[in-house]
SETORDREN-745497 format. One line per 2 residues: number of its first residue (from 1); their letters; for each residue z, y, x of N, C-alpha, C. Coordinates in Angstrom, 1 decimal, always signed. Example, Ala and Ser with C-alpha at 12.3 -4.5 7.8 and 13.67 -1.06 7.14 Angstrom:
BEGIN
1> as> +7.8:-5.7:+13.2:+7.8:-4.5:+12.3:+7.8:-3.3:+13.2  +7.1:-2.2:+12.8:+7.1:-1.1:+13.7:+7.9:+0.0:+12.9;
end
This chain:
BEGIN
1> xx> +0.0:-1.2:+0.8:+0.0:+0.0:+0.0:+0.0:+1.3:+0.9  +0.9:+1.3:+1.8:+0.9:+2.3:+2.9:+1.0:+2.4:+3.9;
3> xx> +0.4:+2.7:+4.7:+0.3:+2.5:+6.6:+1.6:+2.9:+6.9  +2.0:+2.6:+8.2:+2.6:+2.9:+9.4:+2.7:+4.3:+9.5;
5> xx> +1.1:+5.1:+9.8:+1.6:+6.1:+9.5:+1.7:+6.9:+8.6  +1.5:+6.8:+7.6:+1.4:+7.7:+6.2:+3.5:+7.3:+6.0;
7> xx> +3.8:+6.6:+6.4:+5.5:+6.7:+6.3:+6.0:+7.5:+7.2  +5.3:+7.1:+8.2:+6.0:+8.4:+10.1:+5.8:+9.8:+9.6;
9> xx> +4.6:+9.9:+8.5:+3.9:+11.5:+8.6:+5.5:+12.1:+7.6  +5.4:+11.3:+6.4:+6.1:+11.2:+5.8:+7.7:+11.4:+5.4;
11> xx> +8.2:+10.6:+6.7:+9.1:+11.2:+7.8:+9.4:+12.6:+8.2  +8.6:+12.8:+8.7:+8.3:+14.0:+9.8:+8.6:+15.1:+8.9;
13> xx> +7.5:+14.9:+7.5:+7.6:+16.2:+6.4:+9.1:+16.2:+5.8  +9.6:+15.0:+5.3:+11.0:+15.0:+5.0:+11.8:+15.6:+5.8;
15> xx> +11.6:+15.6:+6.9:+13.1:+15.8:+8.7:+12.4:+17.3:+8.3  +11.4:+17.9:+8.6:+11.1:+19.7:+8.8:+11.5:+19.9:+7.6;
17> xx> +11.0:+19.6:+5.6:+11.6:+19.9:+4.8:+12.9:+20.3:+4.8  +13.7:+19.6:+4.4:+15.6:+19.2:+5.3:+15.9:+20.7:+6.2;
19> xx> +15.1:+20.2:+7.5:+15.0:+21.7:+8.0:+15.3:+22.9:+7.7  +14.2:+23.3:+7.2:+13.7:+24.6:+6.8:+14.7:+24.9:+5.3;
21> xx> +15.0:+24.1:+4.7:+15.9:+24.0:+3.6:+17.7:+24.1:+4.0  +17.6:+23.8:+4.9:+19.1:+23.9:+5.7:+19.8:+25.3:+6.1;
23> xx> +18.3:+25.9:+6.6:+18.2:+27.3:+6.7:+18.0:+28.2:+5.9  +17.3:+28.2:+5.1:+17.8:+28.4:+3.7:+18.6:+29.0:+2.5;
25> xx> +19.0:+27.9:+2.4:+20.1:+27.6:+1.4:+21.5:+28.1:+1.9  +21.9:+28.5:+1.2:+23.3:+29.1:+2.1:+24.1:+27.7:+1.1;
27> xx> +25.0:+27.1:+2.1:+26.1:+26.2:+1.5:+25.3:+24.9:+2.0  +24.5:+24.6:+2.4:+23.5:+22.8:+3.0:+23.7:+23.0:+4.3;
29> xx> +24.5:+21.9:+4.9:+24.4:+22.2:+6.2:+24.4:+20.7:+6.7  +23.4:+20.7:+8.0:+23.2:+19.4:+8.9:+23.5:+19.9:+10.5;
31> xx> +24.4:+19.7:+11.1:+25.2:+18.8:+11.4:+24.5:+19.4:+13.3  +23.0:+18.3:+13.0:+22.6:+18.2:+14.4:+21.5:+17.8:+13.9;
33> xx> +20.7:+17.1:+15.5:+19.3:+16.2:+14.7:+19.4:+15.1:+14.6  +20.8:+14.3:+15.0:+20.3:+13.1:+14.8:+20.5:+13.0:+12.9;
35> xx> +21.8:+13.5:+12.7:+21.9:+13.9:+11.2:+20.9:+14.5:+10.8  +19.8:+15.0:+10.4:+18.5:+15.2:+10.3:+18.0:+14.2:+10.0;
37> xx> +18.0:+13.3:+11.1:+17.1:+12.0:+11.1:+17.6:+10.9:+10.1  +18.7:+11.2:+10.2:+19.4:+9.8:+9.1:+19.4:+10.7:+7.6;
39> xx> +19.3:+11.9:+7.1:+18.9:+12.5:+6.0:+17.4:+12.1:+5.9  +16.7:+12.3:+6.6:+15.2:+12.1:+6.2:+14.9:+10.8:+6.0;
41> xx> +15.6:+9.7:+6.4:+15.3:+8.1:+6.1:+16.1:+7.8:+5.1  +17.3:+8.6:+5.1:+18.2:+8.2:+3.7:+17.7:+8.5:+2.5;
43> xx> +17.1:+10.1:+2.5:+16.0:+10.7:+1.3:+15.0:+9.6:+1.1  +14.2:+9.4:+1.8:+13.1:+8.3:+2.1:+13.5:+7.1:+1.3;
45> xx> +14.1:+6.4:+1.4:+15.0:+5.1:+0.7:+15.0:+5.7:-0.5  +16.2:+6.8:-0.4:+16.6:+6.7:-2.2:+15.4:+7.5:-2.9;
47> xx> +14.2:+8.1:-2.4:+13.3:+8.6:-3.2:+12.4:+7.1:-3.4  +12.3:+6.1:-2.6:+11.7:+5.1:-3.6:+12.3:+3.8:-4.4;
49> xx> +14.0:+4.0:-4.1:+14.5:+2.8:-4.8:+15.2:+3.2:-5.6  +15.8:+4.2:-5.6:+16.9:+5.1:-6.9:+16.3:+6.2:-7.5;
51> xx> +15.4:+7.0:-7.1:+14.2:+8.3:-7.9:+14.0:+7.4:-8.7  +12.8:+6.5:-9.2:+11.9:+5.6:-9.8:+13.2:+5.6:-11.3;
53> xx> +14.5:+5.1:-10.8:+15.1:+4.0:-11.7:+15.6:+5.4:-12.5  +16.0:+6.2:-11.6:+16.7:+7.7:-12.7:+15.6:+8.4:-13.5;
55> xx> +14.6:+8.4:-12.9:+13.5:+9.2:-13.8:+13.2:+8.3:-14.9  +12.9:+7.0:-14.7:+13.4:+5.7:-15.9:+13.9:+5.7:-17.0;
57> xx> +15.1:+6.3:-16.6:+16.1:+6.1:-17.2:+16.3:+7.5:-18.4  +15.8:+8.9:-17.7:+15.7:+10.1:-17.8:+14.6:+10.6:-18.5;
59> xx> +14.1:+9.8:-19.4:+12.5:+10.0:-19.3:+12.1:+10.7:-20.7  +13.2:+10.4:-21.7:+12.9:+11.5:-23.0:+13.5:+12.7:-23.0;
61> xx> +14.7:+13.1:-21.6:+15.3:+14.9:-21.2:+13.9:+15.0:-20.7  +13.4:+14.5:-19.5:+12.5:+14.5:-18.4:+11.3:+14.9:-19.5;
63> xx> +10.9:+14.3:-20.4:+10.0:+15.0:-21.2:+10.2:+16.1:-22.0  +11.0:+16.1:-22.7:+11.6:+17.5:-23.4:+11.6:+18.7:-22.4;
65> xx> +12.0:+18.8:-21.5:+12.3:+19.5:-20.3:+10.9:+19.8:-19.4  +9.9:+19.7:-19.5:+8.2:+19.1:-19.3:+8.4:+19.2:-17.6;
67> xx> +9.4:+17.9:-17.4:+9.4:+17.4:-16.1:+10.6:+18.3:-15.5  +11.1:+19.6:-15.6:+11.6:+20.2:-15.2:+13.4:+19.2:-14.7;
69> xx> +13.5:+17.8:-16.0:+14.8:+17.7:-15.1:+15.2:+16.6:-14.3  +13.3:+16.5:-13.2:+13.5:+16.5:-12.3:+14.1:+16.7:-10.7;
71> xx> +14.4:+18.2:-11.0:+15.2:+19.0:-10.2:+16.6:+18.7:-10.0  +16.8:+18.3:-11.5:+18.5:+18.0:-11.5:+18.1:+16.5:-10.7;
73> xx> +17.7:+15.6:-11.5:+17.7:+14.3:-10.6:+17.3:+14.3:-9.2  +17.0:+15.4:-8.4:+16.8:+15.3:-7.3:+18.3:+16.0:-6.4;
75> xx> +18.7:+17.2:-7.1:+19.8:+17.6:-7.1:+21.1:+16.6:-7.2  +21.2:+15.6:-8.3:+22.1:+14.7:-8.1:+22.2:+13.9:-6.3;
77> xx> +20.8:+13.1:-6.3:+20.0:+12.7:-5.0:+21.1:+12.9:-3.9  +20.3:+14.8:-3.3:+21.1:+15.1:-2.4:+22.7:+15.4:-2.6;
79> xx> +23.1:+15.6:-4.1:+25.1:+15.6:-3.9:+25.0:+14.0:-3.5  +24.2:+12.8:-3.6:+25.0:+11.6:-3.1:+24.5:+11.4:-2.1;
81> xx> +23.8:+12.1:-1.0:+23.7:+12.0:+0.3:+24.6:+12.7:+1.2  +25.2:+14.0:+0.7:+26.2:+14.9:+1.1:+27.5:+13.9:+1.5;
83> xx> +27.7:+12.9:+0.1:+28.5:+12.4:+0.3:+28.9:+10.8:+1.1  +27.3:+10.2:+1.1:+27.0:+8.8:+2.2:+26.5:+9.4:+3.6;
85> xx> +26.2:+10.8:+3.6:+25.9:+11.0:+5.1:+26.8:+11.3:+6.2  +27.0:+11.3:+7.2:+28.1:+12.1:+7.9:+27.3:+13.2:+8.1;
87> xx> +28.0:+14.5:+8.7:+26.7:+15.7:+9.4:+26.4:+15.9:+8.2  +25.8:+15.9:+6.8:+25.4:+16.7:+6.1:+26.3:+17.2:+4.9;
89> xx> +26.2:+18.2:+4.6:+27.6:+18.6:+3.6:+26.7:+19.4:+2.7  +27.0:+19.4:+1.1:+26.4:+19.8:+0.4:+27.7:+21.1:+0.0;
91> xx> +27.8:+22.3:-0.4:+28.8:+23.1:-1.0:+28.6:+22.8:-2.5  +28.3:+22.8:-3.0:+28.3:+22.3:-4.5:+27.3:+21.9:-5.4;
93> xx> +27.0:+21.6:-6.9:+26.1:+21.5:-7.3:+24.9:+22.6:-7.5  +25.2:+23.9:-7.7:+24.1:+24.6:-7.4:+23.7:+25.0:-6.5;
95> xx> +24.1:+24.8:-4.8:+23.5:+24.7:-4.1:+22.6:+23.4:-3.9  +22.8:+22.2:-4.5:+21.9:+21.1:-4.2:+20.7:+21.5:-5.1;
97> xx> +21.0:+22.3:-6.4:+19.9:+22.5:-7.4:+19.0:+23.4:-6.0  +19.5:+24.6:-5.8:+18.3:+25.2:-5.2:+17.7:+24.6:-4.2;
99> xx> +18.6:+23.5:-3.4:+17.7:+23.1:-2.4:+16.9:+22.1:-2.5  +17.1:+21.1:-4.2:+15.9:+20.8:-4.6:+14.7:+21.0:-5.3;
101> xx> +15.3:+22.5:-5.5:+13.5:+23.4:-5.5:+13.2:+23.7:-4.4  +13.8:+24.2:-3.3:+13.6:+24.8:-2.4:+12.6:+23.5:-1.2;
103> xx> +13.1:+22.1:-1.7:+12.2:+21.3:-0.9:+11.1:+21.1:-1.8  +11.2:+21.1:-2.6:+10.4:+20.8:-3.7:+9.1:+21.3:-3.7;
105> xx> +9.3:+22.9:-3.2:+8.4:+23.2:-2.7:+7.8:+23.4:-1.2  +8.7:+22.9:-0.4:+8.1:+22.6:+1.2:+7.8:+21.7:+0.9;
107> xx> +8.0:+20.5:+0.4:+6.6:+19.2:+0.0:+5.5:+19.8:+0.0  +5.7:+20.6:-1.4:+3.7:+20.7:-1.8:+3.2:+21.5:-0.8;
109> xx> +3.6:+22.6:+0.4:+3.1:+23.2:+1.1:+3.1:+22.0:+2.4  +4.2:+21.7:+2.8:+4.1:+20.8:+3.8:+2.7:+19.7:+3.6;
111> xx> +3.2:+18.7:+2.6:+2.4:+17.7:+2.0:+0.3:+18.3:+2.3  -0.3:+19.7:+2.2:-1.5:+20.3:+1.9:-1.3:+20.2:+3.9;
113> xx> -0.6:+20.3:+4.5:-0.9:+20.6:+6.2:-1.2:+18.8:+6.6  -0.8:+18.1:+6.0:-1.3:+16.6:+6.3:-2.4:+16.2:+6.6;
end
């Protein structure tokens, strides 16, 4: 289904997303890079084994809301990375909300430099 490197690139856009979002966001903080690195593979995992099952599950708000609660289920996301990761600290739920717009949209810019 997907190369080697279409996951590395993949990677890479997650770890600079994270980044740039760290900086950001007042209240998201990482740590260092190796915490970076373990945020971007942890995002990586739970965006294809726990996203899937919450949007699932979310799927008549998720419609009513025309996709918009999204955001929140990505926002949930990073508060339970805040709290499995070491190095990353989330300050509360609205700062996770803005930093999952705020990646949300370094994806689709990032994602167009691929």
């Amino acid at each position: 289904m997907y190369d080697d490197g279409y996951m590395l690139t993949q990677l890479i856009i997650n770890a600079l997303g994270f980044y740039i979002t760290a900086r950001i966001v007042p209240g998201l903080v990482i740590e260092n890079w190796e915490t970076l690195g373990v945020v971007a593979v942890v995002w990586g995992v739970l965006s294809v084994i726990l996203k899937p099952i919450l949007i699932l599950l979310t799927l008549p708000v998720n419609f009513m809301t025309l996709g918009l609660f999204t955001f929140v289920i990505n926002a949930g996301l990073i508060m339970l990375m805040g709290e499995i990761v070491p190095g990353f600290a989330v300050k509360n739920f609205g700062t996770s909300l803005l930093a999952a717009v705020v990646l949300s949209l370094l994806n689709v810019v990032l994602g167009k430099l691929r």
